[in-house]
DOVO-731371 format. One line per 3 residues: number of its first residue (from 0); their letters; for each residue x, y, z of C-alpha. Coordinates in nm, 2 decimals. Example, Ala and Ser with C-alpha at 12.3 -4.5 7.8 and 13.67 -1.06 7.14 Angstrom:
BEGIN
0> AS> 1.23/-0.45/0.78; 1.37/-0.11/0.71
***
This chain:
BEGIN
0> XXX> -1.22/0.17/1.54; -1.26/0.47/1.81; -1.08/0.67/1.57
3> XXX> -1.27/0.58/1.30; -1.61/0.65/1.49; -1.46/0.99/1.62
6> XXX> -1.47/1.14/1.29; -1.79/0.94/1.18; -2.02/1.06/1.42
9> XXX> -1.91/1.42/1.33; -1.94/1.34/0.96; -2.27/1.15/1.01
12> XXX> -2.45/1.46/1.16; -2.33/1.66/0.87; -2.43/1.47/0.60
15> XXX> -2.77/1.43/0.78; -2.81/1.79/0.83; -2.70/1.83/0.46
18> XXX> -2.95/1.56/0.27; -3.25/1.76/0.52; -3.12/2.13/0.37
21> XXX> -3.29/1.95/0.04; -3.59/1.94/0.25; -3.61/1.57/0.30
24> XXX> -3.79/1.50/0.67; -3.55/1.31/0.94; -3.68/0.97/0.84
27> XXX> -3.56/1.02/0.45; -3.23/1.12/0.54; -3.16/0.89/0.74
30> XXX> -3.23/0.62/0.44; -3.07/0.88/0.18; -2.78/0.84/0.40
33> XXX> -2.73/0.51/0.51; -2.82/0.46/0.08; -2.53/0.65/0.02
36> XXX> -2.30/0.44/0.24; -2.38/0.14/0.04; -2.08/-0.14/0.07
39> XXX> -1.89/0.08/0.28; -1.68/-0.12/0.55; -1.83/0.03/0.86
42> XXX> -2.17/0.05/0.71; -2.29/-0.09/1.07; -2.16/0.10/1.23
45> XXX> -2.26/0.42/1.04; -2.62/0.30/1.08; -2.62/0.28/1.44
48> XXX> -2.48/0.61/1.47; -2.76/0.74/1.24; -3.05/0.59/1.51
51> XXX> -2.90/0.87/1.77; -3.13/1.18/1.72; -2.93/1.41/1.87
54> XXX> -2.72/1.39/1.57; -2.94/1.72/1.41; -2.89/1.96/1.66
57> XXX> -2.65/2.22/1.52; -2.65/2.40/1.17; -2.48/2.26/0.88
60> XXX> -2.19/2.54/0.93; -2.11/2.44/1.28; -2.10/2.09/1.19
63> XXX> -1.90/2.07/0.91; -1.62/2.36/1.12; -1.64/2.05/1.37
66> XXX> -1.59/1.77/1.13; -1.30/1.96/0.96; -1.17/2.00/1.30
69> XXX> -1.17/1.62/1.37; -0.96/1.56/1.04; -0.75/1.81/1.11
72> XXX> -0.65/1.67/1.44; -0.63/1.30/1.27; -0.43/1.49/1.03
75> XXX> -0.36/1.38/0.67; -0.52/1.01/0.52; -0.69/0.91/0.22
78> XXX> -0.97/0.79/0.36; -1.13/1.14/0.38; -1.22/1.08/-0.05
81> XXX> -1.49/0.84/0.08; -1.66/1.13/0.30; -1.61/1.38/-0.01
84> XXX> -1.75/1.13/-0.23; -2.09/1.04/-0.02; -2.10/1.41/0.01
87> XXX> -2.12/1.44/-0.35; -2.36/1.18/-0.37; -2.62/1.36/-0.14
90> XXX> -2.56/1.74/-0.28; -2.68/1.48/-0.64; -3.01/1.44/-0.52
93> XXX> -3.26/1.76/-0.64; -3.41/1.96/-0.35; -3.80/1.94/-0.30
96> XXX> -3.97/2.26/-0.33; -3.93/2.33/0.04; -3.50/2.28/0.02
99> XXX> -3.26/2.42/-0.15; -2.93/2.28/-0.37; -2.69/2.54/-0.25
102> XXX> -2.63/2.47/0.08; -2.48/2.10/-0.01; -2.29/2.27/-0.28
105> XXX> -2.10/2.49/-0.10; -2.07/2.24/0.17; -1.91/1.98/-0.06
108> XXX> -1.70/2.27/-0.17; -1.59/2.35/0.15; -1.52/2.03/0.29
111> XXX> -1.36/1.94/-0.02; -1.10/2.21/-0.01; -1.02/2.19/0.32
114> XXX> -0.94/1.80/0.31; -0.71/1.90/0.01; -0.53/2.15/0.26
117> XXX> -0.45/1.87/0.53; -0.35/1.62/0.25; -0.07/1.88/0.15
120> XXX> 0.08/1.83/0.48; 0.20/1.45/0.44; 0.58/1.52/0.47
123> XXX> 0.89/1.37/0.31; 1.06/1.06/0.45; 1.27/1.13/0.77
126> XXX> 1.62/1.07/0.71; 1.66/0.78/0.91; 1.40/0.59/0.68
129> XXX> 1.64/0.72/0.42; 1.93/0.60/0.54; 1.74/0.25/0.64
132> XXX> 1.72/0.22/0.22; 2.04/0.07/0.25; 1.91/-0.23/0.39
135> XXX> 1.75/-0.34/0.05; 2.14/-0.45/-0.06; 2.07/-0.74/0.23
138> XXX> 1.72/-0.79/0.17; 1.80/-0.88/-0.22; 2.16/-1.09/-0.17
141> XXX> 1.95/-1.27/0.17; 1.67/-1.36/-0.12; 1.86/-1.62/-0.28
144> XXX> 1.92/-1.82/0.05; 1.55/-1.78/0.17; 1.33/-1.80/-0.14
147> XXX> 1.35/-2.20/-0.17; 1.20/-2.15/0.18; 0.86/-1.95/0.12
150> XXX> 0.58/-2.12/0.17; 0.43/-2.22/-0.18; -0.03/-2.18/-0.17
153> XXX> -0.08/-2.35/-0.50; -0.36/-2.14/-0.70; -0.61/-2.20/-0.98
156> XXX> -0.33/-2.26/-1.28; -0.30/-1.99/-1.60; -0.44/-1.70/-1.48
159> XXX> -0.26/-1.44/-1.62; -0.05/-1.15/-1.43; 0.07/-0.84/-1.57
162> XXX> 0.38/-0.72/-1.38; 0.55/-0.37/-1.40; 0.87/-0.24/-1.24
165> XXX> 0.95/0.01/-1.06; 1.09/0.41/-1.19; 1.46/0.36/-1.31
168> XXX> 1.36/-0.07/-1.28; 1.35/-0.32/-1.57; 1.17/-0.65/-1.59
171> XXX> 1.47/-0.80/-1.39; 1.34/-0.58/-1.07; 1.06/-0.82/-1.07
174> XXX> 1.23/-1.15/-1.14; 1.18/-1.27/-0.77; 0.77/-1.19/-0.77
177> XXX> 0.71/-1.32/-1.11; 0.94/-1.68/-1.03; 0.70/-1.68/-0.74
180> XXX> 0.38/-1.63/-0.90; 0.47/-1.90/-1.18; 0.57/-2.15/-0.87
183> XXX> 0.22/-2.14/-0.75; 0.04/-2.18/-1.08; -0.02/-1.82/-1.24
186> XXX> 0.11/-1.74/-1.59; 0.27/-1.42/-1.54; 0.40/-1.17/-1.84
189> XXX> 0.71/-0.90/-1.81; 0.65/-0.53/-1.98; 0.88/-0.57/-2.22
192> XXX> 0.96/-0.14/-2.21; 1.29/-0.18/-2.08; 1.40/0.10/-1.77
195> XXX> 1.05/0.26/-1.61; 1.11/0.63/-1.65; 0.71/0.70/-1.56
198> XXX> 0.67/0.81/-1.90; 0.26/0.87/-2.03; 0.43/0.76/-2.38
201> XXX> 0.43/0.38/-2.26; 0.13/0.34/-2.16; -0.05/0.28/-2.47
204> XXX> 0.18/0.01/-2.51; 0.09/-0.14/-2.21; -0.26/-0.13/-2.31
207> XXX> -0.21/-0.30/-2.64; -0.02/-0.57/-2.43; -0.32/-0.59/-2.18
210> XXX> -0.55/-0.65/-2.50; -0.34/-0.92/-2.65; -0.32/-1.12/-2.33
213> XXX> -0.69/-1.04/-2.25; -0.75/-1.20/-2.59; -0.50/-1.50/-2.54
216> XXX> -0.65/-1.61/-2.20; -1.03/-1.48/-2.32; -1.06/-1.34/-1.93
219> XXX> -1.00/-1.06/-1.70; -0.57/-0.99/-1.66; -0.43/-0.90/-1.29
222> XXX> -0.19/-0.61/-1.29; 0.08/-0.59/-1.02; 0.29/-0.28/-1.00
225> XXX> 0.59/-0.18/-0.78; 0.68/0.17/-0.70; 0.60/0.38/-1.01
228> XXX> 0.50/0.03/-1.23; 0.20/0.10/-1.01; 0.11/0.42/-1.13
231> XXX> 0.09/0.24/-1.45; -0.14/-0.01/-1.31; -0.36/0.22/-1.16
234> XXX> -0.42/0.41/-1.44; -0.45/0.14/-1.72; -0.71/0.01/-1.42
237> XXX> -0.92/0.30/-1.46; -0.94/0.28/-1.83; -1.02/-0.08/-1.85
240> XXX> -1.15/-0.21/-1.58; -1.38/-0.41/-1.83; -1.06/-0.61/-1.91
243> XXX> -0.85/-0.57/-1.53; -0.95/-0.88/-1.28; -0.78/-0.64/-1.01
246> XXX> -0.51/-0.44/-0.92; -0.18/-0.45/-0.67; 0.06/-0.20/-0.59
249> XXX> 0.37/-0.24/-0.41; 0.54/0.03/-0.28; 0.29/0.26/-0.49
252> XXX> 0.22/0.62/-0.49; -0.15/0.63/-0.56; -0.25/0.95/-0.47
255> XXX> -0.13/1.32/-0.39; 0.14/1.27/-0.64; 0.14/1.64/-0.74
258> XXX> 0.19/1.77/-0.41; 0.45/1.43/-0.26; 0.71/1.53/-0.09
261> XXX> 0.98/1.33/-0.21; 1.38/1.30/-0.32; 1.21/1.04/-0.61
264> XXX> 0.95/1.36/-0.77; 1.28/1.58/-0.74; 1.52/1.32/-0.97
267> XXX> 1.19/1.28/-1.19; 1.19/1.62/-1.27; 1.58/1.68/-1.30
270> XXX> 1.59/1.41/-1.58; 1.25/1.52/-1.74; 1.37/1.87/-1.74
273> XXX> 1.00/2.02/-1.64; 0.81/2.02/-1.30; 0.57/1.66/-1.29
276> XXX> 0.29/1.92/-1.27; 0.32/2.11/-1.61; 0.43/1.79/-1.80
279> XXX> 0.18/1.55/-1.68; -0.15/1.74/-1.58; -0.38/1.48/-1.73
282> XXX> -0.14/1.18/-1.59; -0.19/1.29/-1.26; -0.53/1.35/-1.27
285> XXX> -0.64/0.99/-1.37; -0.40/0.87/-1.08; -0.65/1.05/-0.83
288> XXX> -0.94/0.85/-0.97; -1.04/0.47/-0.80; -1.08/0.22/-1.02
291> XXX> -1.36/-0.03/-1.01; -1.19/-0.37/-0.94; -1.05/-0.50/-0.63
294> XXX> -0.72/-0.30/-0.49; -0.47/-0.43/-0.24; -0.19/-0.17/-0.19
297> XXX> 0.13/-0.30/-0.03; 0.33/-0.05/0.19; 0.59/0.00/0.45
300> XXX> 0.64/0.22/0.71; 0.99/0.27/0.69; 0.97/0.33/0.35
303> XXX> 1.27/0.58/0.30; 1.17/0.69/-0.07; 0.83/0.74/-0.08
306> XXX> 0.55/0.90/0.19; 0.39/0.56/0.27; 0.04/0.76/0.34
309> XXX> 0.02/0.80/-0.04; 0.09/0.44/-0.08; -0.25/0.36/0.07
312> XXX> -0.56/0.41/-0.10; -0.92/0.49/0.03; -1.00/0.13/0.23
315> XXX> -1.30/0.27/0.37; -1.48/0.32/0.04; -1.55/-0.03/-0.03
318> XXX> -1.50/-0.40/0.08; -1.29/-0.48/-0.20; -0.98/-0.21/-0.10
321> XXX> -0.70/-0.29/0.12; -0.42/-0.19/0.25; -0.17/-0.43/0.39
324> XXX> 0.17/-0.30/0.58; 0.48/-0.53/0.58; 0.82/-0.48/0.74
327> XXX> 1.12/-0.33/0.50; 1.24/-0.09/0.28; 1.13/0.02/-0.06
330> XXX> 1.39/-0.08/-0.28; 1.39/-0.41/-0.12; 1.00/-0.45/-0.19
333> XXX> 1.09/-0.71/-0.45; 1.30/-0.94/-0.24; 1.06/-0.95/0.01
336> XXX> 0.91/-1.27/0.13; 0.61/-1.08/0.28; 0.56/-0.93/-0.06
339> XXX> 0.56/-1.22/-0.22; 0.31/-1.43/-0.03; 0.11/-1.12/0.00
342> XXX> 0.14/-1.10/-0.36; 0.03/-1.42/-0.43; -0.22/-1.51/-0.18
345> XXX> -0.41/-1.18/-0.27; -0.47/-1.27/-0.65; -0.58/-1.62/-0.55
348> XXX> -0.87/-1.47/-0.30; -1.00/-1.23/-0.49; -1.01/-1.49/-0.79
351> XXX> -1.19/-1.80/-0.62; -1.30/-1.62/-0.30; -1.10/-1.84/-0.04
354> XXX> -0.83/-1.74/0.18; -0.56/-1.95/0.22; -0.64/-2.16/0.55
357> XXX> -0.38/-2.39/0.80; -0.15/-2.41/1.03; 0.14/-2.25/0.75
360> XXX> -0.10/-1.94/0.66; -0.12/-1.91/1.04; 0.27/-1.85/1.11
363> XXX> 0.27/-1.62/0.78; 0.14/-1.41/1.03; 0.41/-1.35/1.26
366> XXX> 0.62/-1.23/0.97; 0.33/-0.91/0.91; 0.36/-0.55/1.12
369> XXX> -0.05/-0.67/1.16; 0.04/-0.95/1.37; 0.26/-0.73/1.64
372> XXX> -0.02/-0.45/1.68; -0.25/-0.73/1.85; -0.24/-0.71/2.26
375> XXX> -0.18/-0.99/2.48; -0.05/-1.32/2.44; -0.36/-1.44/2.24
378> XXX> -0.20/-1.35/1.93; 0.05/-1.66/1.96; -0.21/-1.91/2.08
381> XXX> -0.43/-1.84/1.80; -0.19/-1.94/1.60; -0.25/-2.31/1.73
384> XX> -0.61/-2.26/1.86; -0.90/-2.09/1.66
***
């Protein structure tokens, strides 16, 4: 949370300074702004910081070379869309006769350029995470023994699931996730494409087999995606979110594809033939866009394929974005018990609204990086105590 209000204050005092160069007085920019944060997570928070009014000392320029300064030094995250987006919202509004629209233009501009230029900087997986990958041979053989094991939430029953696999994975890459799901009561439904080569060309058949089980089930369809099936999911999201109930990635790069560092964009490209960039211009583009259902992306920090920063997506823009961390690798994401309770127990909440509660939900817990980054020895006897 310090961090967080670090780079908050700085950016509140910009986009005050911003909303009055359209000539609004103190007291309407302060309600412009805290309008503008609307449903964000630390909307408190943001409000509070708002009441100090020596948050309009300096001139816009000033402030926003000190707010870029404070990302910078936090370096590269996704979270930075929500700033550019409430900036955008602001530089919206039509000046008053008094203001002028320029100044929030090239401000939005600006900021929004430079945030691009720290993005660029997430690098590739070090090689020890690559060499951890190997791991993922245990994690799936170790499945078979443990998966009788996993603690079973049952959910409301029929409520359908889309799966996808992952690049170079078939519908067998999610056999362990989608046993699961049915276990606890969800209908779930394979993609029927056969190997995931993150080809555009298969998407509108996933969107014919999104309307036909929309139609089936006459209600909203889940979409889980690992690795590059989430790519999939993201983007069918976008299109329909009239017909989406929400989305999951596992493993998932959601954003900064064009510019990720990694061995995965390189093989893509070897067996496409063309740079990801000339091919799929459009693809890429609707990947960078938030769809309007509830997200949960799943990531790990040892992930030896992927960047797991471009695994996350923007948690600070609304309530209904997550991001949850678990311990493993990224080819072992689908024989992963964490996954799969993760899995589970987040289409069940954001369906009926209730967390799974008990003493069992409690020691799921211990099996989450989460868990571990609490101090003291309060995290175990909260496990027995509330």
């Amino acid at each position: 949370m310090e961090n967080n209000k670090t780079l908050y204050t700085s950016f509140t005092k910009l986009a005050l300074k911003v909303a009055m160069s359209k000539g609004m007085t103190l007291k309407k920019a302060k309600e412009t702004v805290i309008q503008k944060f609307e449903l964000h997570p630390f909307e408190k928070m943001i409000i509070s910081l708002i009441d100090e009014r020596k948050l309009i000392e300096k001139d816009v320029n000033t402030l926003l070379d000190e707010c870029i300064s404070v990302c910078e030094d936090f370096g590269p995250d996704r979270d930075y869309v929500t700033l550019i987006i409430v900036l955008k919202r602001i530089s919206e509004i039509n000046a008053t006769k008094t203001g002028t629209n320029e100044v929030a233009k090239l401000t939005l501009k600006t900021f929004t350029v430079k945030v691009d230029e720290i993005n660029r900087k997430i690098e590739s997986p070090p090689l020890f995470n690559v060499l951890l990958e190997t791991r993922s041979a245990i994690e799936w053989f170790t499945m078979f023994g443990i998966y009788p094991f996993i603690p079973k939430h049952k959910v409301t029953k029929n409520k359908p699931v889309l799966l996808m696999p992952p690049y170079l994975g078939n519908d067998l890459s999610t056999t362990f996730v989608r046993n699961y799901l049915k276990s606890v009561g969800f209908e779930t439904y394979k993609w029927d494409l056969g190997v995931n080569m993150i080809n555009s060309k298969s998407l509108p058949k996933l969107i014919e087999k999104l309307d036909e089980i929309y139609e089936k089930h006459q209600e909203k369809v889940s979409l889980v995606g690992w690795s590059g099936g989430g790519i999939f999911a993201k983007i069918i999201a976008n299109r329909h979110p009239d017909k989406v109930e929400q989305l999951i990635t596992i493993g998932s790069p959601v954003w900064g594809v064009e510019n990720m560092k990694t061995p995965v964009i390189r093989s893509l490209e070897f067996l496409r033939g063309k740079k990801l960039r000339e091919r799929n211009a459009k693809f890429i583009k609707e990947l960078e866009e938030i769809p309007k259902v509830p997200i949960t992306c799943i990531y790990t920090k040892t992930d030896g394929l992927l960047p797991w920063k471009h695994c996350m997506e923007a948690e600070t823009l609304r309530k209904d974005i997550k991001n949850i961390e678990v311990f493993g690798s990224h080819c072992g994401m689908g024989a992963n018990a964490s996954v799969l309770l993760t899995v589970a127990n987040t289409l069940n909440t954001n369906i009926t609204g209730k967390k799974p509660k008990g003493i069992t939900s409690k020691i799921e817990s211990l099996f989450f990086p989460k868990f571990w980054e609490k101090k003291g020895a309060e995290k175990f006897t909260n496990l027995f105590f509330n």
